[in-house]
MITISE-256461 format. One record per residue (C-alpha): residue number from 1; x, y, z. Coordinates in nm, 3 decimals. Example, Ala and Ser with C-alpha at 12.3 -4.5 7.8 and 13.67 -1.06 7.14 Angstrom:
! residues 2
REC_1_1.230_-0.450_0.780
REC_2_1.367_-0.106_0.714
//
This chain:
! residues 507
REC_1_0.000_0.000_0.000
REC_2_0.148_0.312_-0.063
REC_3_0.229_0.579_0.201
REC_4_0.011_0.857_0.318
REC_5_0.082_1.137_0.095
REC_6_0.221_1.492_0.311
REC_7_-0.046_1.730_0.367
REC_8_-0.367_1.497_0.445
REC_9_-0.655_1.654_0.599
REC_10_-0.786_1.429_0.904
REC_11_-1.168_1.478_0.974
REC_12_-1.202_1.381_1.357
REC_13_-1.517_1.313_1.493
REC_14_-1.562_1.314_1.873
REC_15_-1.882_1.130_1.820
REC_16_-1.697_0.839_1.648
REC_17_-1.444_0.807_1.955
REC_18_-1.765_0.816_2.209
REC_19_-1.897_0.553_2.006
REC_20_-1.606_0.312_1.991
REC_21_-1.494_0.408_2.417
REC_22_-1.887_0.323_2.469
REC_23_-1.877_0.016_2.277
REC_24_-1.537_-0.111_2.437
REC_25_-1.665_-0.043_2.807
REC_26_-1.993_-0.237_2.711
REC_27_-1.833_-0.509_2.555
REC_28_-1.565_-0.596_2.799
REC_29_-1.787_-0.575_3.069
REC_30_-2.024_-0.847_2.943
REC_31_-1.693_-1.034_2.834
REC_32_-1.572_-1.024_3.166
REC_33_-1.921_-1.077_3.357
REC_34_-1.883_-1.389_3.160
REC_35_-1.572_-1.520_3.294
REC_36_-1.720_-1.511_3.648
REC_37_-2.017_-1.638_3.560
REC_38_-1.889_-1.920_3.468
REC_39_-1.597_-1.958_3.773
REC_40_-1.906_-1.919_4.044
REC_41_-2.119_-2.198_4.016
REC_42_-1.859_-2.458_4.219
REC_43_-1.910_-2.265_4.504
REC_44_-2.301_-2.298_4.478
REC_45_-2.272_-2.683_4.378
REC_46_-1.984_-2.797_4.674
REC_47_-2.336_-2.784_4.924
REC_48_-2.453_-3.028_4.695
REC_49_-2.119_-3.233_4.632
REC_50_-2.152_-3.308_5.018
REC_51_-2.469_-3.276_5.202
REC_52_-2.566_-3.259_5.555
REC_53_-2.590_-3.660_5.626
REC_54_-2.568_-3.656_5.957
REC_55_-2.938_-3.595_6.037
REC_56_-3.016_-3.897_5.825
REC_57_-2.710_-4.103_5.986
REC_58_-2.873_-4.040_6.287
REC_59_-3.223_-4.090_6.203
REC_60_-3.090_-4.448_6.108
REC_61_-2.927_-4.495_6.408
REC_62_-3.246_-4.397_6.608
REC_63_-3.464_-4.616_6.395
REC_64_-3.206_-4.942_6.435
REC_65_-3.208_-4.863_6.810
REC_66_-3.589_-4.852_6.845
REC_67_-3.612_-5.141_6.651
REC_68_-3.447_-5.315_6.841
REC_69_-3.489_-5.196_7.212
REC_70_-3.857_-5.386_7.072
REC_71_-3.695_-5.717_7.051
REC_72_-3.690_-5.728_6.707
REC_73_-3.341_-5.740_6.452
REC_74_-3.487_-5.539_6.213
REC_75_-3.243_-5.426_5.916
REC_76_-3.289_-5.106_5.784
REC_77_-3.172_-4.960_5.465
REC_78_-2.887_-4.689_5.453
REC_79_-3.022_-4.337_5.416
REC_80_-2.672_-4.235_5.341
REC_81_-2.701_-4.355_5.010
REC_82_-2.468_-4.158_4.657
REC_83_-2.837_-4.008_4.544
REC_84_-3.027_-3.908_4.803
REC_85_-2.694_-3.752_5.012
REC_86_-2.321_-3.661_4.888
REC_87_-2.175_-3.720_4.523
REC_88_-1.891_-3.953_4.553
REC_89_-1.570_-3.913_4.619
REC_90_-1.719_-3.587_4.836
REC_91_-1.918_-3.776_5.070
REC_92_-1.577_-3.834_5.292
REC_93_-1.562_-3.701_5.591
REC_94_-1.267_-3.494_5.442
REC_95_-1.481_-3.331_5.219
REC_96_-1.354_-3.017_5.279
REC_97_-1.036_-3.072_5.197
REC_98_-1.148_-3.273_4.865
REC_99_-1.285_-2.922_4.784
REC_100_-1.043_-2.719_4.927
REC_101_-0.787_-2.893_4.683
REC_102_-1.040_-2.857_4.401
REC_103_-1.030_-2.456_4.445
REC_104_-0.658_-2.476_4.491
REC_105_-0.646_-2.683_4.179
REC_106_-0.818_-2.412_3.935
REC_107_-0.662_-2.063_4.155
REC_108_-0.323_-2.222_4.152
REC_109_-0.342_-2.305_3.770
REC_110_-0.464_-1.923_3.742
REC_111_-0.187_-1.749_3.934
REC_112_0.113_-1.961_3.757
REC_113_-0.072_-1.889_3.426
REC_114_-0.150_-1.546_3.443
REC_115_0.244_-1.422_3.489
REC_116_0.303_-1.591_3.122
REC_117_-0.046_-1.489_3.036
REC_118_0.008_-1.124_3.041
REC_119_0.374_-1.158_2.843
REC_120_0.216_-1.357_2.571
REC_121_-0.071_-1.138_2.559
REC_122_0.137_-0.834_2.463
REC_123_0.266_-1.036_2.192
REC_124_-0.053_-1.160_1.995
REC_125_-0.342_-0.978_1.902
REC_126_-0.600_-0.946_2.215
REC_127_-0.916_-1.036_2.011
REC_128_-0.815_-1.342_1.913
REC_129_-0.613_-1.423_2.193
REC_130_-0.892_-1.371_2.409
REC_131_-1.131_-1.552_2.198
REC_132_-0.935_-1.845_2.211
REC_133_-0.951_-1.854_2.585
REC_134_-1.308_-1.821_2.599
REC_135_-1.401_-2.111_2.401
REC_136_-1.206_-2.287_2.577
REC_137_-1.291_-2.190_2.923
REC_138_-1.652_-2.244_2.749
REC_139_-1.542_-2.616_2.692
REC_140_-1.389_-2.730_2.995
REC_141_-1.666_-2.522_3.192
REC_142_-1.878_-2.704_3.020
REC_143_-1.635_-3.050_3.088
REC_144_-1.704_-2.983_3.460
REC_145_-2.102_-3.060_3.436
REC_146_-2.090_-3.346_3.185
REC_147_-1.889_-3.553_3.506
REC_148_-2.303_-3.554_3.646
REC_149_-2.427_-3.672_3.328
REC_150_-2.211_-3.940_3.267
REC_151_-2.182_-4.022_3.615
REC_152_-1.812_-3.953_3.723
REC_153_-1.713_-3.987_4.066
REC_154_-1.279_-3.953_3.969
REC_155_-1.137_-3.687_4.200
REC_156_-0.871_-3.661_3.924
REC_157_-1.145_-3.566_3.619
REC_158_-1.220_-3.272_3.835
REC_159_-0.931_-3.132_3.937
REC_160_-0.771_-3.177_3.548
REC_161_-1.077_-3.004_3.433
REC_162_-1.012_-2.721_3.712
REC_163_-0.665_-2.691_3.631
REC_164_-0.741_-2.670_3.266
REC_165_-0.990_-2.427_3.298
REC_166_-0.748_-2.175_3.530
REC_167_-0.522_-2.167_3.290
REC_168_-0.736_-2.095_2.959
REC_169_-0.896_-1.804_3.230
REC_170_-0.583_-1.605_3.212
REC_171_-0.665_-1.493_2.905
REC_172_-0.915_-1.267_3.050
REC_173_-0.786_-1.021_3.266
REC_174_-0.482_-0.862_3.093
REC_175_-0.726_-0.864_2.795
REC_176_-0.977_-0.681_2.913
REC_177_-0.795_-0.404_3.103
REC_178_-0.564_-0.332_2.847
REC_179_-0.853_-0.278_2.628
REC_180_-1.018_-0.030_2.865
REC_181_-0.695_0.092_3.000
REC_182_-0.564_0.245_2.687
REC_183_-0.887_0.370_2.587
REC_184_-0.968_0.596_2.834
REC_185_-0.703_0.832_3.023
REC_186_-0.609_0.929_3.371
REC_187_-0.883_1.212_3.439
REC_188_-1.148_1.003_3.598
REC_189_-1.007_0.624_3.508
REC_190_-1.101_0.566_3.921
REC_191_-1.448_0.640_3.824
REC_192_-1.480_0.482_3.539
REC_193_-1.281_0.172_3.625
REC_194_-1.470_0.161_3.954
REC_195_-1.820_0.071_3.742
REC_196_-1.665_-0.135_3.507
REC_197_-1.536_-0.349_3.703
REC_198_-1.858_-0.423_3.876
REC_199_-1.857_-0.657_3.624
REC_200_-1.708_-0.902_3.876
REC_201_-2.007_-0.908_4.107
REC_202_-2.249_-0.863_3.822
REC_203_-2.138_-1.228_3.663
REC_204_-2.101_-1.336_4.050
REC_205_-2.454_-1.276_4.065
REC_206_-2.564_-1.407_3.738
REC_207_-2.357_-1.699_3.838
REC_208_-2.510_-1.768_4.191
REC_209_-2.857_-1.757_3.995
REC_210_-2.813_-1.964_3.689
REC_211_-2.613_-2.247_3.880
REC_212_-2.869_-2.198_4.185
REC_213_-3.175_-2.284_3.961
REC_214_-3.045_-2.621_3.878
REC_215_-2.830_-2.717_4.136
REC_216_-3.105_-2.923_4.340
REC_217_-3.214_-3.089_4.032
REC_218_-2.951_-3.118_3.811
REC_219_-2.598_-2.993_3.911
REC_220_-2.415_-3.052_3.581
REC_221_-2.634_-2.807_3.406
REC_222_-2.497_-2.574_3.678
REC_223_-2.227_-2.592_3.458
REC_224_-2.259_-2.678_3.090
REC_225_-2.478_-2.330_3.107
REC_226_-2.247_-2.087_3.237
REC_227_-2.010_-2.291_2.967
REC_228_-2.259_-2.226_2.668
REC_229_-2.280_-1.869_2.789
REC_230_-1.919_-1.788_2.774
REC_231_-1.789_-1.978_2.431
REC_232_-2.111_-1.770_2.294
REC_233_-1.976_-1.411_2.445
REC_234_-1.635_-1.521_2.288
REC_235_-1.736_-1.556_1.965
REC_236_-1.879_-1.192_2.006
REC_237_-1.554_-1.068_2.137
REC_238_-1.391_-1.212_1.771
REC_239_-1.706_-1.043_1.577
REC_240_-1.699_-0.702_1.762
REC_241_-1.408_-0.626_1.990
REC_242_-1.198_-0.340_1.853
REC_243_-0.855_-0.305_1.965
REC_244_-0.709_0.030_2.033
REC_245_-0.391_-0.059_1.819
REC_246_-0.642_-0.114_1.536
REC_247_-0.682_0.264_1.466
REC_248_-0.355_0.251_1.256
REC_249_-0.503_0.049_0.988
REC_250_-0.771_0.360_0.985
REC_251_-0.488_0.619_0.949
REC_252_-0.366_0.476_0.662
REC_253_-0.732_0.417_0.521
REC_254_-0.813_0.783_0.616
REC_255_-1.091_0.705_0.853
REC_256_-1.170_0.900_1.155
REC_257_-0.938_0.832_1.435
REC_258_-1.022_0.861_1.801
REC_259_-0.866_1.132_1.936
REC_260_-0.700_0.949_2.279
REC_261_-0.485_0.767_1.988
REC_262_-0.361_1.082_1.850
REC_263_-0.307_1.270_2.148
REC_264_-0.142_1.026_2.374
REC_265_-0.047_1.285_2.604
REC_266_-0.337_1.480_2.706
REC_267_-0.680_1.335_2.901
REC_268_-0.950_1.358_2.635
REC_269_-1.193_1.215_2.806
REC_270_-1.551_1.222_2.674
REC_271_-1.815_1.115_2.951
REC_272_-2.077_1.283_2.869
REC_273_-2.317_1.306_2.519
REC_274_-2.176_1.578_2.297
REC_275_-2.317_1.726_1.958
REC_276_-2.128_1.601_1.684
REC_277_-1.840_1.821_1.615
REC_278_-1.594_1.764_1.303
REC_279_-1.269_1.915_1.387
REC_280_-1.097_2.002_1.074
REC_281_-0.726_1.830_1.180
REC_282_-0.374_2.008_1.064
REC_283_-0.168_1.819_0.808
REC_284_-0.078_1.486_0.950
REC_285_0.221_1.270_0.833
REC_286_0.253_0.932_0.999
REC_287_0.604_0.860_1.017
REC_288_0.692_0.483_1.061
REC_289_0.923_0.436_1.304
REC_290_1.174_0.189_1.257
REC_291_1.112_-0.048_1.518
REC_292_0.768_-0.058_1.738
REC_293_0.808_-0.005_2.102
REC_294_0.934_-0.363_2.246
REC_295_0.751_-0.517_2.511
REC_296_0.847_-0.482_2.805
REC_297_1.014_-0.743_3.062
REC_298_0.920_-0.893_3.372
REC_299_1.225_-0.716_3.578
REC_300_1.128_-0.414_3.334
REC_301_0.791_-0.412_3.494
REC_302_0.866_-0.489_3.877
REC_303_1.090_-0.178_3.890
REC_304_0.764_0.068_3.806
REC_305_0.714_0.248_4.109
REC_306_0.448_0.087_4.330
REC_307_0.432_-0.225_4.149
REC_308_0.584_-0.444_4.392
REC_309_0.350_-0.303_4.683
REC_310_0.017_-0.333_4.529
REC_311_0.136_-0.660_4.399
REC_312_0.128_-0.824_4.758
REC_313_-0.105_-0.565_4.857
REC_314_-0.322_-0.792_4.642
REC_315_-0.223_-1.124_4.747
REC_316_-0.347_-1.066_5.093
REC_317_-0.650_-0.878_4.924
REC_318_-0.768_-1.139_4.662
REC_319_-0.754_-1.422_4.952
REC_320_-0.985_-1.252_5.169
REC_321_-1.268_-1.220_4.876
REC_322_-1.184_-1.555_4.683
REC_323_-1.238_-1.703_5.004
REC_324_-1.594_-1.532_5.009
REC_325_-1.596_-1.643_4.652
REC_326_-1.575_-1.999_4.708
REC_327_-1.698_-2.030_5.032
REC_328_-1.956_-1.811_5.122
REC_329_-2.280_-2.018_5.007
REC_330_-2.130_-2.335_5.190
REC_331_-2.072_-2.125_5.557
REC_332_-2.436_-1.951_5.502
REC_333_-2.579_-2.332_5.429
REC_334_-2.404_-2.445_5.769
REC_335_-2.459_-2.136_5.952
REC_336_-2.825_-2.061_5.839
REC_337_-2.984_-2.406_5.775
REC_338_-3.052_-2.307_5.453
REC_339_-3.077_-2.522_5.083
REC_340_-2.832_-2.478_4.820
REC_341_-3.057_-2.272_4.640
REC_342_-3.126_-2.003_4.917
REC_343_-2.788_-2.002_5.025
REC_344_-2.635_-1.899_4.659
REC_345_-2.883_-1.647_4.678
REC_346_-2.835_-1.508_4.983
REC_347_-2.468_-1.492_4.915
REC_348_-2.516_-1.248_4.643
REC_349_-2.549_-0.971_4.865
REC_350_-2.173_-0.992_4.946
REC_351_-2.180_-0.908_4.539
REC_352_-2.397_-0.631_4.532
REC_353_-2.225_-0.442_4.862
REC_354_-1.882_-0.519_4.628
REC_355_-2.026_-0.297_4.291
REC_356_-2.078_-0.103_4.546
REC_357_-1.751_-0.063_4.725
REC_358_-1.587_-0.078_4.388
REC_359_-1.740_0.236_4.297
REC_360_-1.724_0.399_4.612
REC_361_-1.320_0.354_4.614
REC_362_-1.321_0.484_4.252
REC_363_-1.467_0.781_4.327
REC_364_-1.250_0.872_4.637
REC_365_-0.924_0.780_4.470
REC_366_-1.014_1.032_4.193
REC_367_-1.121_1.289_4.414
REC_368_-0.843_1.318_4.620
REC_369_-0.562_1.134_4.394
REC_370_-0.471_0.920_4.679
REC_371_-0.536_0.510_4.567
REC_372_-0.323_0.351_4.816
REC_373_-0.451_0.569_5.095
REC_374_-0.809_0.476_4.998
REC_375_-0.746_0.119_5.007
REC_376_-0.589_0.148_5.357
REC_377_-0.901_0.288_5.500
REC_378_-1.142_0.027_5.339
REC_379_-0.911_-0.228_5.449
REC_380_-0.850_-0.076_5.788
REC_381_-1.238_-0.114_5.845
REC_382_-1.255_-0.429_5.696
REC_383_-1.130_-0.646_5.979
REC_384_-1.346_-0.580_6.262
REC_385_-1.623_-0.564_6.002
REC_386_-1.556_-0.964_5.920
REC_387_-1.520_-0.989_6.306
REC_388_-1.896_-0.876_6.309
REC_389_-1.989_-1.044_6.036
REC_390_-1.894_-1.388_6.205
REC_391_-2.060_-1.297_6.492
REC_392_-2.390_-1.113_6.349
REC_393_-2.413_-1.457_6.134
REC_394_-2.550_-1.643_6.428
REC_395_-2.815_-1.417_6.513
REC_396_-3.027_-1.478_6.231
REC_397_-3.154_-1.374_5.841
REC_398_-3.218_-0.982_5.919
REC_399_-2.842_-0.887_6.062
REC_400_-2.683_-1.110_5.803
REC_401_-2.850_-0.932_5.529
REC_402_-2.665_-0.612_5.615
REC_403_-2.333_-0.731_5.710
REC_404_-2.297_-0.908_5.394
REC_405_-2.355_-0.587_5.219
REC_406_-2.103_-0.401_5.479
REC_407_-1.826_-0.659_5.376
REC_408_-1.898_-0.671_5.023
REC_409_-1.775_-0.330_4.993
REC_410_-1.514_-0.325_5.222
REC_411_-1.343_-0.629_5.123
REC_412_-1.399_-0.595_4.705
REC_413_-1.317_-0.203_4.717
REC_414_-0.941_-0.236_4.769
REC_415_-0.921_-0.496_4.563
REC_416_-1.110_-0.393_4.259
REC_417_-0.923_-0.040_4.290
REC_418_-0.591_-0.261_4.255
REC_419_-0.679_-0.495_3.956
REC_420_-0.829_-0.195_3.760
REC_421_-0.750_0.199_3.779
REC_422_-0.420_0.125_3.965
REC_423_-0.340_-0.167_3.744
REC_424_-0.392_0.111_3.433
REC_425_-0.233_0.383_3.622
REC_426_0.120_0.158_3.654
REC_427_0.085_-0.005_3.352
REC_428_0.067_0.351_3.152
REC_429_0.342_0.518_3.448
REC_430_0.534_0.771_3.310
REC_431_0.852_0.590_3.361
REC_432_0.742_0.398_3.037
REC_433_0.759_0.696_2.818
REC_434_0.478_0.580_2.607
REC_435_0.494_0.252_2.588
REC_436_0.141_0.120_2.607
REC_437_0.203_-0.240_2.546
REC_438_0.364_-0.265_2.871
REC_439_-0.025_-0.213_3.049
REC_440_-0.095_-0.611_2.983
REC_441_0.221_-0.701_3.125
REC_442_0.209_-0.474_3.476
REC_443_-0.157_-0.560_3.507
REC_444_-0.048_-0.966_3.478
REC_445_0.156_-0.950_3.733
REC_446_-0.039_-0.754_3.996
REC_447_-0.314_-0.974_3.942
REC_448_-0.085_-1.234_3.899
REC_449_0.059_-1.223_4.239
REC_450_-0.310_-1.160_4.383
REC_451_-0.393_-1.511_4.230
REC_452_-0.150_-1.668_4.455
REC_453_-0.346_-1.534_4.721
REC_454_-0.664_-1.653_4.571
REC_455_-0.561_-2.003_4.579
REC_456_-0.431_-2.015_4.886
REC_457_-0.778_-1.825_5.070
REC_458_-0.987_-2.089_4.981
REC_459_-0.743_-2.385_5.047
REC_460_-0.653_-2.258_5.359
REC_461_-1.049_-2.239_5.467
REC_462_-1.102_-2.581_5.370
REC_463_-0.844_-2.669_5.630
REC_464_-0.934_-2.441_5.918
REC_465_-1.285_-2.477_5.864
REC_466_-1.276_-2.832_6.026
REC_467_-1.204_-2.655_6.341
REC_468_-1.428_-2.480_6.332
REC_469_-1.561_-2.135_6.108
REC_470_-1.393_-1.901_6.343
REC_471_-1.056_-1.994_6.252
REC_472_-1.123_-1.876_5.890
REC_473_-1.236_-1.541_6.005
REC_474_-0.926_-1.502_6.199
REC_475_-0.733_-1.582_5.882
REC_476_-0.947_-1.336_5.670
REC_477_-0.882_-1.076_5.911
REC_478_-0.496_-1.140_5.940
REC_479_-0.449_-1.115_5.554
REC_480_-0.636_-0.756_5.578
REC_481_-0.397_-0.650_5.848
REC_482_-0.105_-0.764_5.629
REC_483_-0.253_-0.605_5.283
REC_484_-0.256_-0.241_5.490
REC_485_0.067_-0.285_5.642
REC_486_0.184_-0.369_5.274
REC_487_0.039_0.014_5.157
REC_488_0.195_0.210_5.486
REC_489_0.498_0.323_5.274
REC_490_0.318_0.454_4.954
REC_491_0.032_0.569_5.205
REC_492_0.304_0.779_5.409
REC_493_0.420_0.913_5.088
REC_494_0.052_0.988_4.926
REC_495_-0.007_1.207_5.333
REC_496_0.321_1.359_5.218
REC_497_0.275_1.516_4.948
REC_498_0.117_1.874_4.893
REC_499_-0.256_1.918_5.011
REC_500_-0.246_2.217_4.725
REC_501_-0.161_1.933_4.441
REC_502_-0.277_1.603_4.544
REC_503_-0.069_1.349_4.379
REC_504_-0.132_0.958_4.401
REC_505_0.219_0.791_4.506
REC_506_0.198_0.578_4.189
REC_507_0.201_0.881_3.938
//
């Protein structure tokens, strides 16, 4: 194709760069509403793995001891049997840990996967990259249920399947924010960043329900729907997705460009509806340079200032709400006497109070250009709030209600605030001089390194929960305490600074 001639006149329209910010903040947040719609369902289904049997192990008992304080040697079938109680091998009495290893299993997979995720995602094109992963998460997803169909009771089927499907998931994240990260700039990115990622308790939610209506009747359609669901949204992300590094093929065809491409260093952001306005651009020559910005390493990355802290800021973080995740429908059944059904339910509160806190931490970070300060606060309340929470639990339906909204927001602010506007914020540092392909590498390992955390959360409450559900809240509340202390130095810094110019410590 031959070169753009000198002297081209550009016809910008801001309506056309609304359009495709509008239709990249829609789309990624259904893509990603996806992906956790189809990770939540095995915390709905583990109540139904491994039922209560001990009520009907002791109505047995009972029954064989009447019978027989009559005189009579009566024999009595089992009540304990694979339909009517647990789904084999869960019907141990190590259950917990079966499941516990089953979480580990699929977060593990994640954590070592998303480090090479992000590095590999810099290096391919993100729509198909991230179409790839979604059909496949759609498969094995879908892998998961078909062990109820065809009867499976192989501990090892499962955890493949989850270890499979952690991997394939990594696709997601780096994706998605690197998308939305380099299409909208710094102004109000806490804001925005803050609603968009409410996608995470929005496919929580969807999750709980979908898996929740069949998970009484038939649990492997708990599954194989959420599976459907996301191999469908991935073949919309191939059809419709529209990469920001896209817009050079539109240079050279002389279509409008959006104007955050051409201006890489000012904040054009465009929030609100606008009349269409066709800027008549100044001559533009594209000059090809003669090597694109190189991708940068992992070292590269770590030495961006505040990487590092957020990083393990996260991993304490990410434990404390993948632990919710995965566990939270299981301790209401237990705690509440409630079904499967109600208890996924019920446990989407915790969801709602995160879009929530999400928002609510946006907000504040943009206002007063502090992030690691806000997270301090949410997580310095968080603490005694799960404290509460464990206690309130007892009491009854009405007091659980609220507290689950309480900790939603407290425990999923921080850590949405990390995975999205600060995740941007380092990944498009100044440090980097431009380079924007270094966003999907900084925001892999961040999240990365909060994935470690997220496997070990729910493991850990598989093992501490047989003593007892206090000892996880004591956990829960320890990794809190370690996240803030993580953020004291970038917090003392953020105080620091000039009240006049507020300045986040990561800028």
């Amino acid at each position: 194709m031959a070169p753009i001639p000198p002297g081209i006149h550009l016809l910008v329209s801001f309506n056309r760069e609304q359009w495709y910010r509008a239709l990249t903040f829609m789309l990624t947040f259904l893509l990603y509403t996806s992906f956790h719609l189809s990770r939540k369902p095995i915390s709905i289904v583990k109540s139904e793995l491994h039922k209560n049997c001990s009520a009907a192990s002791e109505l047995a008992a009972a029954t064989g001891a009447v019978a027989s304080s009559g005189g009579q040697e009566a024999s009595f079938p089992s009540l304990h049997t694979e339909m009517e109680c647990s789904w084999k091998p869960f019907d141990k009495s190590n259950y917990k840990q079966l499941l516990g290893a089953m979480d580990y299993s699929f977060l593990c997979a994640y954590a070592i996967g998303m480090y090479l995720s992000g590095i590999i995602g810099e290096r391919l094109p993100i729509r198909l990259y991230l179409t790839v992963g979604m059909l496949s998460s759609g498969l094995f997803t879908c892998l998961f249920g078909l062990g109820y169909i065809y009867n499976i009771h192989s501990l090892g089927f499962y955890i493949f399947v989850q270890v499979a499907n952690g991997l394939v998931q990594t696709t997601g994240w780096p994706s998605v924010v690197t998308c939305i990260g380099n299409w909208f700039g710094k102004g109000r990115r806490g804001l925005i960043m803050g609603l968009w990622n409410s996608h995470t308790s929005v496919g929580n939610i969807l999750g709980s329900l979908i898996a929740g209506y069949w998970v009484s009747s038939n649990w492997g359609l708990s599954f194989i729907v959420p599976g459907l669901i996301i191999a469908a949204m991935g073949v919309i992300c191939f059809l419709f997705l529209i990469e920001p590094s896209s817009v050079e093929l539109q240079l050279i065809c002389g279509l409008p460009v959006p104007v955050s491409v051409l201006m890489q260093n000012y904040d054009t952001e465009l929030l609100l509806p606008r009349d269409a306005v066709c800027v008549p651009a100044q001559p533009v020559v594209v000059v090809k340079s003669e090597s694109e910005p190189s991708a940068i390493s992992f070292m590269g990355a770590l030495r961006i200032p505040g990487v590092v802290e957020f990083s393990l800021c996260l991993l304490f973080a990410k434990l404390v709400s993948y632990t919710f995740l995965f566990w939270l429908p299981l301790y209401i059944t237990k705690a509440a006497h409630l079904d499967a059904k109600k208890a996924g339910d019920l446990s989407t509160l915790f969801d709602v109070g995160g879009i929530v806190g999400g928002i609510l931490a946006g907000v504040i970070s943009d206002k007063l250009g502090k992030r690691a300060s806000t997270c301090a606060v949410m997580l310095l309340l968080a603490a005694p709030t799960l404290y509460g929470f464990s206690m309130i639990s007892q009491l009854g339906l009405g007091p659980t209600v609220g507290m689950l909204l309480v900790c939603g927001g407290l425990v999923n602010g921080p850590y949405a605030l990390i995975t999205t506007a600060v995740s941007a914020d380092l990944g498009t540092h100044k440090s980097l001089k431009g380079n924007a392909r270094a966003l999907s590498t900084v925001t892999a390992i961040i999240d990365g390194t909060g994935s470690v955390g997220a496997a070990l959360g729910p493991l850990l409450a598989g093992v501490l929960s047989a003593g007892g559900w206090n000892q996880v809240f004591y956990m829960l509340m320890t990794a809190d305490f370690l996240a803030l202390l993580l953020l004291l130095r970038l917090v003392t810094k953020e105080l620091s600074s000039s009240k006049s110019h507020p300045v986040s410590a990561i800028e």
